[in-house]
C-alpha positions as a LaTeX table, in Angstrom:
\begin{tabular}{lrrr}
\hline
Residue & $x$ (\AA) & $y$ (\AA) & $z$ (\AA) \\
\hline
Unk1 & 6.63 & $-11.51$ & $-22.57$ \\
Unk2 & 9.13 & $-13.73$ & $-21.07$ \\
Unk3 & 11.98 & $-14.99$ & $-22.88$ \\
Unk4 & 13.22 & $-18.19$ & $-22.79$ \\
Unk5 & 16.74 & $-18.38$ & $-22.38$ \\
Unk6 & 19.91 & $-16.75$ & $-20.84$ \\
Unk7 & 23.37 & $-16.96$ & $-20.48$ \\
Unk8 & 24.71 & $-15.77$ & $-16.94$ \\
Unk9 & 27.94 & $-15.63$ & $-17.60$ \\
Unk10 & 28.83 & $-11.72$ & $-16.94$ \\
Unk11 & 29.68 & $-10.86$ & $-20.82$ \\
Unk12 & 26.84 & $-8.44$ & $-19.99$ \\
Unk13 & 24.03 & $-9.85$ & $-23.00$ \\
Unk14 & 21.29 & $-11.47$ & $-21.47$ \\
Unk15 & 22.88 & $-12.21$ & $-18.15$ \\
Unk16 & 19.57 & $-11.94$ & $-15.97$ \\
Unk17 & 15.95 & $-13.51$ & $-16.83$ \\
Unk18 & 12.98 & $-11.44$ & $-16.25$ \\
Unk19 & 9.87 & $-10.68$ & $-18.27$ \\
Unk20 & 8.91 & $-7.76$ & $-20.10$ \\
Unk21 & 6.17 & $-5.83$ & $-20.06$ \\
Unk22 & 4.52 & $-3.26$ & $-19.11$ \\
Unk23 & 3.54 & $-3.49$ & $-15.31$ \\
Unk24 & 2.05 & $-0.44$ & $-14.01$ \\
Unk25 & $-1.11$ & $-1.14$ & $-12.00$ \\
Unk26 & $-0.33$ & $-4.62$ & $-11.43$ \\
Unk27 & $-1.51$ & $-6.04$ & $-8.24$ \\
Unk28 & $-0.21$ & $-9.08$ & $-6.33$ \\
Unk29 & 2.54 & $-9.70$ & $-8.63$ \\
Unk30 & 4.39 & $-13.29$ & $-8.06$ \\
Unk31 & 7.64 & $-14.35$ & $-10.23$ \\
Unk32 & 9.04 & $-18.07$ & $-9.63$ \\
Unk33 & 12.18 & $-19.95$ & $-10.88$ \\
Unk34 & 11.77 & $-23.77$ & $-10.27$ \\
Unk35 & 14.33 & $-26.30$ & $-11.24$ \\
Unk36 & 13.97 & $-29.76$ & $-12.55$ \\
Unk37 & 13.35 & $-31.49$ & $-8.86$ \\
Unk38 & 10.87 & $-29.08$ & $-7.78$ \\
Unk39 & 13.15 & $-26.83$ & $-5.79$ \\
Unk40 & 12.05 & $-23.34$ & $-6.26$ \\
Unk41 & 15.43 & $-21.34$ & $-7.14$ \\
Unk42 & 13.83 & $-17.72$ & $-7.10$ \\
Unk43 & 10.78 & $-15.79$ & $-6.19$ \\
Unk44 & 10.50 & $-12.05$ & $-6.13$ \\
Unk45 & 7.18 & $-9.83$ & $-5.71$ \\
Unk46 & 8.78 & $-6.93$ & $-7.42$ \\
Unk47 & 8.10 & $-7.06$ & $-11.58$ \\
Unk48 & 11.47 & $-5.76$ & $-12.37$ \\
Unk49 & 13.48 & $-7.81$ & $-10.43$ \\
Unk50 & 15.59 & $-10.34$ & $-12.30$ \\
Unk51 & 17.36 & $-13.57$ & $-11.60$ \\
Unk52 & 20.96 & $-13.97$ & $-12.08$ \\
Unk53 & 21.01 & $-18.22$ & $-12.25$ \\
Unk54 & 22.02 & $-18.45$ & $-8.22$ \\
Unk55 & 19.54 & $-19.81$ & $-5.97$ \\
Unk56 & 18.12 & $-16.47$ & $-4.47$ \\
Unk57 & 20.52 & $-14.62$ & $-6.67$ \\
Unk58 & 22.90 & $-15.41$ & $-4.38$ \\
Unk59 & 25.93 & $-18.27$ & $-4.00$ \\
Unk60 & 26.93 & $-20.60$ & $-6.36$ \\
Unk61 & 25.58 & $-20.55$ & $-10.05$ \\
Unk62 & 22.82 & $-22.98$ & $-11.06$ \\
Unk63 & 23.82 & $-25.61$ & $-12.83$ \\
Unk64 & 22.65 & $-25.50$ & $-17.07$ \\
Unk65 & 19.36 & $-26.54$ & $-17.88$ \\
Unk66 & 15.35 & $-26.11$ & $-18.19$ \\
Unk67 & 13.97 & $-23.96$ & $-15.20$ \\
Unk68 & 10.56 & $-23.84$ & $-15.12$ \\
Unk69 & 8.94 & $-20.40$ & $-14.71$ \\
Unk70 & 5.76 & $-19.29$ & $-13.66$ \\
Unk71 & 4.57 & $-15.70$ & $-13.21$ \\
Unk72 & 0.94 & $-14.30$ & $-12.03$ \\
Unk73 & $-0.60$ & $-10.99$ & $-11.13$ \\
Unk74 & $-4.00$ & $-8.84$ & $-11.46$ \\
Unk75 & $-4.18$ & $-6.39$ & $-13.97$ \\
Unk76 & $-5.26$ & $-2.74$ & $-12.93$ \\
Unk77 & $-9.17$ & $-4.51$ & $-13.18$ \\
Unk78 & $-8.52$ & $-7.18$ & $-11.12$ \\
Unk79 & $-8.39$ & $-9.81$ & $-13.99$ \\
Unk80 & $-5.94$ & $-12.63$ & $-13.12$ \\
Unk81 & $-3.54$ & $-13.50$ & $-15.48$ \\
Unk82 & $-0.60$ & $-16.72$ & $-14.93$ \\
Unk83 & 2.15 & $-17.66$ & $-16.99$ \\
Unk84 & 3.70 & $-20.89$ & $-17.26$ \\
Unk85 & 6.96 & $-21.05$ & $-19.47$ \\
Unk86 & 10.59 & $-22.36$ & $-19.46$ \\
Unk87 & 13.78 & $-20.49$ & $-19.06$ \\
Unk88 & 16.90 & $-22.54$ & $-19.99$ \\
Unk89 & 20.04 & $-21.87$ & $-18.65$ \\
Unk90 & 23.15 & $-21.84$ & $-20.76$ \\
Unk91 & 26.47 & $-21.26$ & $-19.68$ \\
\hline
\end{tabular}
């Protein structure tokens, strides 16, 4: 499941974007945060890793908007599976 939107603005609700899920067994696991000119923002291998709307989670904030996300592993039986979604940004 990934959720599409969040509000990093430390009020502590919904201040990081991940996906949710149940990941155990998942192989090759790849989580991307692209912004509207094809800059990728974030990219983790670990499944419960989140971004905090900085580029790399670190320095300034991102500005508001439509991030595109896109997330892919195997499962456990080496079926691949990709998601493509959108996670906007709200201040």
């Amino acid at each position: 499941f990934l959720p599409n939107a969040f509000s990093p603005n430390s009020d502590g609700i919904n201040d990081t974007f991940r996906g949710e899920g149940v990941m155990e067994g998942a192989l090759n696991f790849q989580f991307q945060i692209w912004n509207r000119y094809g800059e990728l923002v974030f990219e983790t291998g670990d499944p419960y890793q989140s971004w905090n709307g900085r580029k790399y989670n670190t320095g300034d904030p991102s500005p508001s908007g439509v991030y595109v996300v896109v997330v892919s592993y195997l499962t456990p039986r080496n079926q691949p599976v990709r998601l493509n979604g959108f996670a906007v940004l709200l201040d």
